[in-house]
C-alpha positions as CSV (number, residue, x, y, z in Angstrom):
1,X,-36.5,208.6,8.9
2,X,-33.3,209.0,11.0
3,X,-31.0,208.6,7.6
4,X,-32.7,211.3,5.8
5,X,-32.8,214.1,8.3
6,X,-28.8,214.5,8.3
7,X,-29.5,214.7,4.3
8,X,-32.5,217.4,4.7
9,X,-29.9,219.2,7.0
10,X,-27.2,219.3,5.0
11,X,-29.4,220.6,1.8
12,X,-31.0,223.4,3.9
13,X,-27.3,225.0,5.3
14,X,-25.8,224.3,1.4
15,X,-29.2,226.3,0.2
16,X,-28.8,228.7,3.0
17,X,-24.7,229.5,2.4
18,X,-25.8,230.1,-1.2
19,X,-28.2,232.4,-0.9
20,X,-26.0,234.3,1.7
21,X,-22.9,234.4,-0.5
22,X,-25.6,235.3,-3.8
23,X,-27.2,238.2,-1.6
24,X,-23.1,239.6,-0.5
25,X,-22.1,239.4,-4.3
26,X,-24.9,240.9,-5.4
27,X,-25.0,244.2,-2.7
28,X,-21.2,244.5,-3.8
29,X,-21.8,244.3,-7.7
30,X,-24.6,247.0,-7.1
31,X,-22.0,249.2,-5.1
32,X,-19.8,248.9,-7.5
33,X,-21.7,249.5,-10.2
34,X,-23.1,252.6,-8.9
35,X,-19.6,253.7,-7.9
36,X,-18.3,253.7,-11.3
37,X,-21.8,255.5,-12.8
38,X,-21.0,258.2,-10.6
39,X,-17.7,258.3,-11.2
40,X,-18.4,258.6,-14.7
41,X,-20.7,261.6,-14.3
42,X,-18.1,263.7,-12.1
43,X,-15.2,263.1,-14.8
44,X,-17.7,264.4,-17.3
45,X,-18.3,267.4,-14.7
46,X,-14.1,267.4,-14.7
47,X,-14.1,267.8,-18.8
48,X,-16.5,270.2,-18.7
49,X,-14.8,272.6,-16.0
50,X,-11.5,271.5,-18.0
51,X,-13.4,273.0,-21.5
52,X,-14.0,276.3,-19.5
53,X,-10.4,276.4,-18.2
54,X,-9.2,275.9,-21.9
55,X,-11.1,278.9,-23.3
56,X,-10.6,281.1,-20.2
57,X,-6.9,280.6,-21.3
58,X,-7.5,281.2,-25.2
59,X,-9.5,284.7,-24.0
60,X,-7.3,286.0,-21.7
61,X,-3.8,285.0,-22.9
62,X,-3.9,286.1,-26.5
63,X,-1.1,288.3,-27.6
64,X,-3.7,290.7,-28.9
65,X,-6.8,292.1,-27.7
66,X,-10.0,289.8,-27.9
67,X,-12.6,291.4,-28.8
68,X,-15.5,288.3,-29.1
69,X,-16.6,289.0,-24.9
70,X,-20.1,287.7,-26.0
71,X,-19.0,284.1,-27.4
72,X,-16.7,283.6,-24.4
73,X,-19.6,284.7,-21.8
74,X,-22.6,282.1,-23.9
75,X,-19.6,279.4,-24.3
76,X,-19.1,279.6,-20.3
77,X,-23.0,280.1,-19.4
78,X,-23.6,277.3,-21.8
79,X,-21.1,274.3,-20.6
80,X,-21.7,275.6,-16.5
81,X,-25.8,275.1,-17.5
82,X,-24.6,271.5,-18.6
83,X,-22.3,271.0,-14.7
84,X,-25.7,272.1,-13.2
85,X,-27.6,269.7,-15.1
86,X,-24.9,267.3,-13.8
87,X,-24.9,268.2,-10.3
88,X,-28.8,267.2,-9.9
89,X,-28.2,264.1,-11.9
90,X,-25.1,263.7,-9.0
91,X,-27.8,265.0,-6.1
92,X,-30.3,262.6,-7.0
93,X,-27.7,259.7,-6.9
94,X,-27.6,260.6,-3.0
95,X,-23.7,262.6,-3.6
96,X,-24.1,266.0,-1.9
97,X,-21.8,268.2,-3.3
98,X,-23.7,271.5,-2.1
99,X,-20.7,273.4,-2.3
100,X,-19.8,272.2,-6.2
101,X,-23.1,273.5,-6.6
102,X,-23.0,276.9,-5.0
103,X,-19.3,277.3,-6.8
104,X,-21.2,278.0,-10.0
105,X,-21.7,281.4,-9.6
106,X,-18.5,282.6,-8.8
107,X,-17.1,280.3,-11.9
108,X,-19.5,282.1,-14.1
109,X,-18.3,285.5,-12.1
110,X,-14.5,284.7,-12.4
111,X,-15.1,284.1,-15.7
112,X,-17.1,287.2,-17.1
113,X,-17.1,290.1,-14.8
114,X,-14.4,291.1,-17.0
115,X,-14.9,290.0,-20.3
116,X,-16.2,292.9,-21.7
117,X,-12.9,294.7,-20.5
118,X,-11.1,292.4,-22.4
119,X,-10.2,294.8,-25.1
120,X,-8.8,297.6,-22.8
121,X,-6.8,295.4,-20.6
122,X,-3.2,295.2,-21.9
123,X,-1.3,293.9,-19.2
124,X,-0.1,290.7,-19.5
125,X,-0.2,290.3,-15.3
126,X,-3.2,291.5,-15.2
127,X,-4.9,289.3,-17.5
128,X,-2.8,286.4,-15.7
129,X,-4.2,287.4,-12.4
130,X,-7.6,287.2,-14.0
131,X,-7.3,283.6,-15.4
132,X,-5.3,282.5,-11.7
133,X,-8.9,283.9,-10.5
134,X,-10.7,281.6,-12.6
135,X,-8.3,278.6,-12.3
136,X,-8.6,279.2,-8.6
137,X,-12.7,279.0,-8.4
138,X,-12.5,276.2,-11.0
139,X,-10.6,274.3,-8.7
140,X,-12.4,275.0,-5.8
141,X,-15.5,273.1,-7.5
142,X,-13.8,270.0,-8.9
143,X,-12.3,269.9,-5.6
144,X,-16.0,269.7,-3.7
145,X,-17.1,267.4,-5.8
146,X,-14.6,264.9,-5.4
147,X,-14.8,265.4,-1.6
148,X,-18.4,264.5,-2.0
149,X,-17.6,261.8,-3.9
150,X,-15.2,260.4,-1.8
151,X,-17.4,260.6,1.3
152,X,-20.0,258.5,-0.3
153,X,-17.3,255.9,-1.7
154,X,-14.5,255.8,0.6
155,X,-11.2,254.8,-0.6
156,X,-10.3,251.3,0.3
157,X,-7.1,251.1,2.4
């Protein structure tokens, strides 16, 4: 009896270490995992904000007058529907990013309060200030949402 409990002991701590070093791998694959999920879903927030820069840029920087405000306006309500849509998926994945969230409106604002103006505005500065405006909210909202994320995921150091 006294030769086999130094075996029984020595089964229980091998069983023991393995099932602690399983459990540690395991939490960290999940983390990871879930990291790059979410990670996914913001640079598909990123491509959409990046979609509205790009046709903020084709409206308001053509050499003549565009005169289409109702396209522009249902392309922009359209793909910042699709970041909301996003930004629950995000919210539900425990990453708050209330102030990505509330930055939809004045997206959506920076982008068409003028649009039906369009037409009459010649300027070239003034349509730049415009888009700037736009640029400026956009990046207000990727910017949040990052922030978010990296509060969740911390970058390692």
């Amino acid at each position: 009896m006294k030769d086999i409990f130094p075996v029984l002991i020595s089964v229980f701590c091998s069983i023991t270490i393995a099932l602690i070093g399983w459990n540690i791998l395991f939490r960290n694959a999940k983390k990871l995992a879930s990291r790059s999920e979410t990670y996914t879903i913001i640079s598909s927030v990123n491509s959409l904000l990046k979609e509205i820069k790009e046709a903020s840029d084709s409206y308001w920087l053509r050499k003549e007058n565009n005169d289409s405000p109702v396209a522009y306006d249902t392309f922009v309500a359209l793909k910042l529907r699709e970041v909301q849509g996003l930004l629950k998926i995000l919210s539900n994945r425990h990453l708050s990013s209330e102030d990505g969230a509330r930055a939809i409106y004045p997206i959506r604002s920076a982008c068409t309060l003028n649009s039906t103006k369009a037409s009459t505005i010649s300027n070239e500065k003034d349509r730049a200030t415009i888009l700037r405006g736009i640029y400026g909210v956009v990046s207000v909202c990727e910017r949040e949402i990052y922030d978010a994320f990296e509060k969740k995921y911390p970058p390692l150091k």
